[in-house]
Short mmCIF file of the C-alpha atoms (twelve columns), coordinates in Angstrom:
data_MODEL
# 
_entry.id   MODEL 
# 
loop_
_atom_site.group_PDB 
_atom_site.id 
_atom_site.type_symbol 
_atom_site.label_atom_id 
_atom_site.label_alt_id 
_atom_site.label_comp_id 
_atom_site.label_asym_id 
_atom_site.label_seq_id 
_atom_site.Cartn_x 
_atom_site.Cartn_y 
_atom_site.Cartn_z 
_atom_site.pdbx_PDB_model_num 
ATOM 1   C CA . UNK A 1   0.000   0.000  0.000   1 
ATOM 2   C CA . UNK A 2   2.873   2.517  0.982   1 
ATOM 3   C CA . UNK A 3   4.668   1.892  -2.726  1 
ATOM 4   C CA . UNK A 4   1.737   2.268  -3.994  1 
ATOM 5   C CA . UNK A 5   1.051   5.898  -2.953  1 
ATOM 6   C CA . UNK A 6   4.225   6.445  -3.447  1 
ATOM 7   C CA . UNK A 7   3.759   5.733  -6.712  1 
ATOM 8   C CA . UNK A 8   0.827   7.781  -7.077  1 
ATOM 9   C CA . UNK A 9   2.738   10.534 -5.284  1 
ATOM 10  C CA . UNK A 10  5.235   10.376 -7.896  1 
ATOM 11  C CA . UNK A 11  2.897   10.243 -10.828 1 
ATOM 12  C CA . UNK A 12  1.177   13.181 -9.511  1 
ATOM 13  C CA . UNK A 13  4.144   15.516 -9.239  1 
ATOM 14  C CA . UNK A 14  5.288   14.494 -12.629 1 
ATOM 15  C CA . UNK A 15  2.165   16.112 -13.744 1 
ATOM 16  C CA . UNK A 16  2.296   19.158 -11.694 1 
ATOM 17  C CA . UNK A 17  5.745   19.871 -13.176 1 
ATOM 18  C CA . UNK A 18  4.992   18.928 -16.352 1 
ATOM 19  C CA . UNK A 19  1.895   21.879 -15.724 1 
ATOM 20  C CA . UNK A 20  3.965   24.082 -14.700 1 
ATOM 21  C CA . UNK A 21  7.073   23.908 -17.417 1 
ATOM 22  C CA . UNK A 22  3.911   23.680 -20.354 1 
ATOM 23  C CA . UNK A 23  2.526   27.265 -18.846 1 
ATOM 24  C CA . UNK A 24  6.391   28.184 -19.168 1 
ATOM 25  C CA . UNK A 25  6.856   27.260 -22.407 1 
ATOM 26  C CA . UNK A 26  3.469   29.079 -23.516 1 
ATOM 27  C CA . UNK A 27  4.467   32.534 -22.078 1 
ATOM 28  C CA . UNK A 28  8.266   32.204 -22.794 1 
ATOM 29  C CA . UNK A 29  8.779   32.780 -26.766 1 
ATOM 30  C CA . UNK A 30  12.036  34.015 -28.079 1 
ATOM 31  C CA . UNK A 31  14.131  34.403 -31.392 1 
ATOM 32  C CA . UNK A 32  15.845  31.830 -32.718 1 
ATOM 33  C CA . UNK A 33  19.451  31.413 -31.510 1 
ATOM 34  C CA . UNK A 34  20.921  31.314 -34.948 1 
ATOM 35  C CA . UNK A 35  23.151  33.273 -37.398 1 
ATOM 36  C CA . UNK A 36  21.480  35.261 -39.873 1 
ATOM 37  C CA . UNK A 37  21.732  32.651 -43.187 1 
ATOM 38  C CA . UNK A 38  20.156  30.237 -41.305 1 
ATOM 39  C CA . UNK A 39  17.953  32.285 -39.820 1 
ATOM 40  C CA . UNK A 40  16.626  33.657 -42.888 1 
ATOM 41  C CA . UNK A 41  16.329  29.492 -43.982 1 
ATOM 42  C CA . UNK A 42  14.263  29.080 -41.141 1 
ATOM 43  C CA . UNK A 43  11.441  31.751 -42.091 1 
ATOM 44  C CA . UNK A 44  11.196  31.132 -45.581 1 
ATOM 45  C CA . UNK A 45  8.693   28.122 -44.898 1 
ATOM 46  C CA . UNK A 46  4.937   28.201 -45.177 1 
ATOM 47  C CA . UNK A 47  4.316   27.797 -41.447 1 
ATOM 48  C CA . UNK A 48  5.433   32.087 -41.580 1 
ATOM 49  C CA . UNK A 49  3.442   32.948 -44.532 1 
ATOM 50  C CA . UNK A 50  1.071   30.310 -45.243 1 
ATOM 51  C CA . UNK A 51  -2.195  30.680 -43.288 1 
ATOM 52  C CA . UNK A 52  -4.545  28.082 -44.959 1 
ATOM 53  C CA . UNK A 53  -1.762  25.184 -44.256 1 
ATOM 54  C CA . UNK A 54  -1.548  22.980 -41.556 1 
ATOM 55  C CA . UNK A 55  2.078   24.581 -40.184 1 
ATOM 56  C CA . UNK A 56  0.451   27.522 -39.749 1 
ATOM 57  C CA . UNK A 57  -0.894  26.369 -36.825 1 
ATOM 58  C CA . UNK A 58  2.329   24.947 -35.017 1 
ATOM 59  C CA . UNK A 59  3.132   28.784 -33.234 1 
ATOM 60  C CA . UNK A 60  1.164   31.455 -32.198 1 
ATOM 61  C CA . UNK A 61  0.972   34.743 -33.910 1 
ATOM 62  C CA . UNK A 62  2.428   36.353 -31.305 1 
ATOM 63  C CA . UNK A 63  5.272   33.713 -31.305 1 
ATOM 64  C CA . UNK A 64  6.035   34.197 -34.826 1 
ATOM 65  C CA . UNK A 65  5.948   38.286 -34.342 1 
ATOM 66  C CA . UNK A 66  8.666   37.793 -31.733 1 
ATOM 67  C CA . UNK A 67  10.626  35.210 -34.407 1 
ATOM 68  C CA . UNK A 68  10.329  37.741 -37.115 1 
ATOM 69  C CA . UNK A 69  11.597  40.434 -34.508 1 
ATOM 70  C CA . UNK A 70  14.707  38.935 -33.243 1 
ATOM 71  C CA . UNK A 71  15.581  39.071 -37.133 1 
ATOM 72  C CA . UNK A 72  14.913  41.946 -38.216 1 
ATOM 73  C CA . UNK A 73  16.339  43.278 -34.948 1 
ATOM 74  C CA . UNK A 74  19.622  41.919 -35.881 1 
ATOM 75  C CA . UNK A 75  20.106  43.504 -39.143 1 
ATOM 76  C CA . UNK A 76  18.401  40.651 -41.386 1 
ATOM 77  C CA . UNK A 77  15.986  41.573 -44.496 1 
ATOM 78  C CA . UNK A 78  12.396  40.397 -44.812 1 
ATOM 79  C CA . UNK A 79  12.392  41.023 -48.621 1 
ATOM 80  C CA . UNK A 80  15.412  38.281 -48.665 1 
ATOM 81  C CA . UNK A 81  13.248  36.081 -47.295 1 
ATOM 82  C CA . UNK A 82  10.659  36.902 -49.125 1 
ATOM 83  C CA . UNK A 83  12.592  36.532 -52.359 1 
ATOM 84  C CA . UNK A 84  13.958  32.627 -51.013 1 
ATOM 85  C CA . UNK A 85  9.999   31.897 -49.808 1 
ATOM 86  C CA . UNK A 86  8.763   32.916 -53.149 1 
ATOM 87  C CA . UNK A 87  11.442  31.279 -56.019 1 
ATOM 88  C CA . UNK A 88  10.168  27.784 -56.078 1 
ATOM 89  C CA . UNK A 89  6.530   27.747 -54.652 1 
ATOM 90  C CA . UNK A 90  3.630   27.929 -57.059 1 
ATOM 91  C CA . UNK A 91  1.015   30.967 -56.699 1 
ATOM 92  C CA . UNK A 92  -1.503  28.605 -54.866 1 
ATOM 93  C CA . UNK A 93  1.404   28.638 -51.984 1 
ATOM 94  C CA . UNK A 94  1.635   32.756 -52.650 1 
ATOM 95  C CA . UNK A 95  -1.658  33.915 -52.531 1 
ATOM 96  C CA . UNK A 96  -1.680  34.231 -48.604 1 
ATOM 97  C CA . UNK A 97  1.385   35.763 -48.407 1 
ATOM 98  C CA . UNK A 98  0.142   39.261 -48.851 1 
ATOM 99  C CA . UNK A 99  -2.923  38.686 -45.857 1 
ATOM 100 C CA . UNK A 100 -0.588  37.160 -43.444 1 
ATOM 101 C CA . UNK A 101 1.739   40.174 -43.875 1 
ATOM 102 C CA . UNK A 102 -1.465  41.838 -43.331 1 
ATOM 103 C CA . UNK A 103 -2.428  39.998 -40.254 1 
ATOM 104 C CA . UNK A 104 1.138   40.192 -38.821 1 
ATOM 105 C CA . UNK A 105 0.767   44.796 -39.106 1 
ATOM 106 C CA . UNK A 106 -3.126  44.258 -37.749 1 
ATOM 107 C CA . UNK A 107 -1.724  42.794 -34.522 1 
ATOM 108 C CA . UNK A 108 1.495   45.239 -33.664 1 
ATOM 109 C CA . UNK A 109 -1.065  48.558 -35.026 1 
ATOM 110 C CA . UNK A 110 -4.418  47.800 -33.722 1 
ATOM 111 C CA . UNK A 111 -3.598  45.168 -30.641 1 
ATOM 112 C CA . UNK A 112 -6.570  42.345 -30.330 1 
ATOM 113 C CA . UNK A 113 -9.106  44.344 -32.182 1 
ATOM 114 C CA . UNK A 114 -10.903 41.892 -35.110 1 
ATOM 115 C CA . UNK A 115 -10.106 42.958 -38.683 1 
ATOM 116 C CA . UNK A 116 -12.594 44.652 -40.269 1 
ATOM 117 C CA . UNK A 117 -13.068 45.476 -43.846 1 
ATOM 118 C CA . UNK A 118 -15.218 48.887 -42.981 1 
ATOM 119 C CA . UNK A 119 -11.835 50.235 -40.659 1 
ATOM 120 C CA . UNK A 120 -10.009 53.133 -42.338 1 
ATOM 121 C CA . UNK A 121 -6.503  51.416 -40.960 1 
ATOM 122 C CA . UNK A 122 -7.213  48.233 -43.190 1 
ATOM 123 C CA . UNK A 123 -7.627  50.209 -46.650 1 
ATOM 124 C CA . UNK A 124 -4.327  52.152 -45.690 1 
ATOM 125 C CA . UNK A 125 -2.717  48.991 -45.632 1 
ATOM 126 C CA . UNK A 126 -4.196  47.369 -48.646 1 
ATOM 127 C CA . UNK A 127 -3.277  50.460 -50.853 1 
ATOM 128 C CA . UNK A 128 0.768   49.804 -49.910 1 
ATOM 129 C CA . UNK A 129 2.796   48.053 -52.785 1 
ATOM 130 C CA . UNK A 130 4.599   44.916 -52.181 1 
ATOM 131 C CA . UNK A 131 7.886   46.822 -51.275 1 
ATOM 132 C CA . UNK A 132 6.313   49.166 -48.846 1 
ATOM 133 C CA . UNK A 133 4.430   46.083 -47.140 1 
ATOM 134 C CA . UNK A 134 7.539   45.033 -46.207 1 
ATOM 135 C CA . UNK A 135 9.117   47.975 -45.147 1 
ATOM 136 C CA . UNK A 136 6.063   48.364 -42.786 1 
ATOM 137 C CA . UNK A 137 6.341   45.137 -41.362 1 
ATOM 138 C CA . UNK A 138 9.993   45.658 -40.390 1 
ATOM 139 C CA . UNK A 139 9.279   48.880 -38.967 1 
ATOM 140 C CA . UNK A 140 6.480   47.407 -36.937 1 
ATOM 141 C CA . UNK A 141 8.813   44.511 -35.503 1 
ATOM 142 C CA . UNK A 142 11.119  46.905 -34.150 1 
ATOM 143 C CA . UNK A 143 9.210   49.198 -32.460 1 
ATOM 144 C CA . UNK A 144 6.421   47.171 -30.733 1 
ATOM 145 C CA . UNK A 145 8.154   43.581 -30.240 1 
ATOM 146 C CA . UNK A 146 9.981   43.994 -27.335 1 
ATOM 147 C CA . UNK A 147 12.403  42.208 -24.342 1 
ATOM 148 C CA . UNK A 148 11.139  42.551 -20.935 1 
ATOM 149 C CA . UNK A 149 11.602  41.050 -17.449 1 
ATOM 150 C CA . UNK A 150 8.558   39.909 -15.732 1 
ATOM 151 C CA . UNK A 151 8.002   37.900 -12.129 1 
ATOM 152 C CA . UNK A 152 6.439   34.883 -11.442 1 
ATOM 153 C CA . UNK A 153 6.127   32.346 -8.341  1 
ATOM 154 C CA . UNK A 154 7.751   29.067 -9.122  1 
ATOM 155 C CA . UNK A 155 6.361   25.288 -8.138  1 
ATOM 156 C CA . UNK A 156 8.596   26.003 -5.080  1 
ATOM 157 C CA . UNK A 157 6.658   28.895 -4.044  1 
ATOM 158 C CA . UNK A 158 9.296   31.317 -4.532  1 
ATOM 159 C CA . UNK A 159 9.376   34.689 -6.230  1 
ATOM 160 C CA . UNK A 160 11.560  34.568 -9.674  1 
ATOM 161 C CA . UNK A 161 12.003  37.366 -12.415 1 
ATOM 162 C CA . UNK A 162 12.453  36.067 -15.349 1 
ATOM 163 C CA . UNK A 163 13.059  37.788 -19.829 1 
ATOM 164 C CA . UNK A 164 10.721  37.541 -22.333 1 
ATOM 165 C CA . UNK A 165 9.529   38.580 -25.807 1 
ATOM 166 C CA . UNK A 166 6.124   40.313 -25.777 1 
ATOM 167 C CA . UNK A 167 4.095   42.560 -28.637 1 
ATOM 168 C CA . UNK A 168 3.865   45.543 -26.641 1 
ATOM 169 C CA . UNK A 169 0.431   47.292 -26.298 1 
ATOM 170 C CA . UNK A 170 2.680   50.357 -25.990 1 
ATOM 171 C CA . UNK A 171 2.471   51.823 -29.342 1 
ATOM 172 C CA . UNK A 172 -1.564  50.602 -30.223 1 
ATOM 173 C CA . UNK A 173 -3.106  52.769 -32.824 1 
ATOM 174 C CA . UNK A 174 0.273   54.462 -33.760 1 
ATOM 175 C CA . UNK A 175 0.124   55.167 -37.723 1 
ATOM 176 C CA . UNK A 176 3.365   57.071 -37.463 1 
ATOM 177 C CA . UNK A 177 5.152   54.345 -39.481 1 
ATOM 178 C CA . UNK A 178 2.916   53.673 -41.808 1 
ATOM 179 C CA . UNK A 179 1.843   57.641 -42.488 1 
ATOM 180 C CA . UNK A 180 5.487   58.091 -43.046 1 
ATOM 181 C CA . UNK A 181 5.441   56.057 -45.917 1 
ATOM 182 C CA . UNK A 182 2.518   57.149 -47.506 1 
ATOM 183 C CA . UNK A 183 4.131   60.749 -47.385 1 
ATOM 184 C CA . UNK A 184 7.240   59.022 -49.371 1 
ATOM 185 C CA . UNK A 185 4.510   57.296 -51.686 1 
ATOM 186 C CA . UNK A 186 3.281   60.707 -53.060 1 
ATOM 187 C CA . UNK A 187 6.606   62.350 -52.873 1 
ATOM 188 C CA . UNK A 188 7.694   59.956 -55.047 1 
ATOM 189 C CA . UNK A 189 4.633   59.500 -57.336 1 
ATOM 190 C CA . UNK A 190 3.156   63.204 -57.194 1 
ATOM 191 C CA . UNK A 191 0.723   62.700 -60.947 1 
ATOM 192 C CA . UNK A 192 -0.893  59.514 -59.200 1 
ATOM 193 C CA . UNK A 193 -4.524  60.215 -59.295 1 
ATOM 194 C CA . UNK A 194 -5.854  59.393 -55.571 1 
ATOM 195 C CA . UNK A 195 -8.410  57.237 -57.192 1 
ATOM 196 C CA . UNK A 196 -5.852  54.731 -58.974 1 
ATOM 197 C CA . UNK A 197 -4.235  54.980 -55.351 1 
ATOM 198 C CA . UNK A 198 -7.185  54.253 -53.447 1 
ATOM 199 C CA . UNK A 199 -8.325  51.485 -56.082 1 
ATOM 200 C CA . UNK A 200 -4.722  49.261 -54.691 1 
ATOM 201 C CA . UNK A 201 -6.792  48.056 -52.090 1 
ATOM 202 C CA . UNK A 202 -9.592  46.102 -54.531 1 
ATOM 203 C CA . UNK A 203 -6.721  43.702 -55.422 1 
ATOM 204 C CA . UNK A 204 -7.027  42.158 -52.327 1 
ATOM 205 C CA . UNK A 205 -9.096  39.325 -53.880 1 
ATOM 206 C CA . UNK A 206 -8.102  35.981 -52.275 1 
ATOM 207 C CA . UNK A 207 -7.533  34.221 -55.631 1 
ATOM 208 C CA . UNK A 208 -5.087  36.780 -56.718 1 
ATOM 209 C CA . UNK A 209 -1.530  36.244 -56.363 1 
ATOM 210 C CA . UNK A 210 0.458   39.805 -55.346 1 
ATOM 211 C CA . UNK A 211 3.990   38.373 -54.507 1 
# 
């Protein structure tokens, strides 16, 4: 009787750690610990840029915000990715690229608010070329991705502080990089009637291909 509740004993911490290092794991994300070739290998795969596939599910979107981050962060270049994603996929693996890029600047500019269609902030986006996606994206990953040190009780009972990667609600609703390239948009393409401009964001059909 006494090995047996032993047993039981043993079998029930197991799963109380176990608990405990899973809620870890789900509140602990960080970049990958990798130069930046192979870090550039890692993201061009479908579970980054793919939402209607089966890897997209592996990480959450904050996870892969604070992935994309820690490259960016370090000097590496999403259009290089892009560009390696891109060369030898067919357009039926392409045509999500341009909403998950989409999804990615929904979550760092407007926090946990649902995408809507009818919000001003989603035809700003839409009317971006493929370039100045991009370049939005980046900017977005460095400002609100962030390192911070939080604190926790351990199984043990005992007061720990401990880094992670969070999307900060620090900079929600803040345009300023994405009004600073619409400025360089018309600088650089003053005769663009704001009708053919506007009109960018009716591409946005799920059956067409923009990368």
């Amino acid at each position: 009787m006494r090995h047996y509740l032993a047993h039981k004993f043993r079998i029930f911490a197991n799963r109380k750690t176990n608990k405990y290092l899973n809620n870890i794991m789900k509140e602990y994300f960080k970049p990958y610990d990798c130069g930046l070739d192979e870090y550039e290998k890692r993201l061009a795969v479908r579970e980054f840029w793919d939402d209607c596939g089966h890897e997209w599910t592996y990480m959450s979107l904050d996870e892969k915000l604070v992935i994309l981050a820690g490259f960016v962060q370090r000097g590496g270049d999403l259009k290089r990715v892009m560009e390696r994603y891109v060369e030898d996929r067919s357009e039926i693996y392409r045509c999500r690229i341009h909403w998950v890029i989409f999804t990615y600047i929904w979550r760092m500019i407007m926090g946990n608010d649902p995408i809507s269609n009818f919000n001003p902030m989603s035809n700003r986006i839409k009317c971006l070329d493929n370039d100045e996606l991009l370049r939005l994206l980046t900017e977005e990953l460095k400002k609100c991705v962030i390192s911070t040190c939080r604190t926790r009780y351990n199984r043990f009972g005992e007061h720990e502080i401990y880094t992670c990667w969070i999307v900060s609600n620090e900079f929600q609703y803040d345009d300023t990089a994405l009004d600073k390239i619409e400025r360089e948009h018309w600088r650089s393409n003053p005769d663009e009637p704001i009708t053919v401009f506007w009109d960018k964001a009716k591409r946005w059909d799920w059956k067409k291909c923009l990368f």
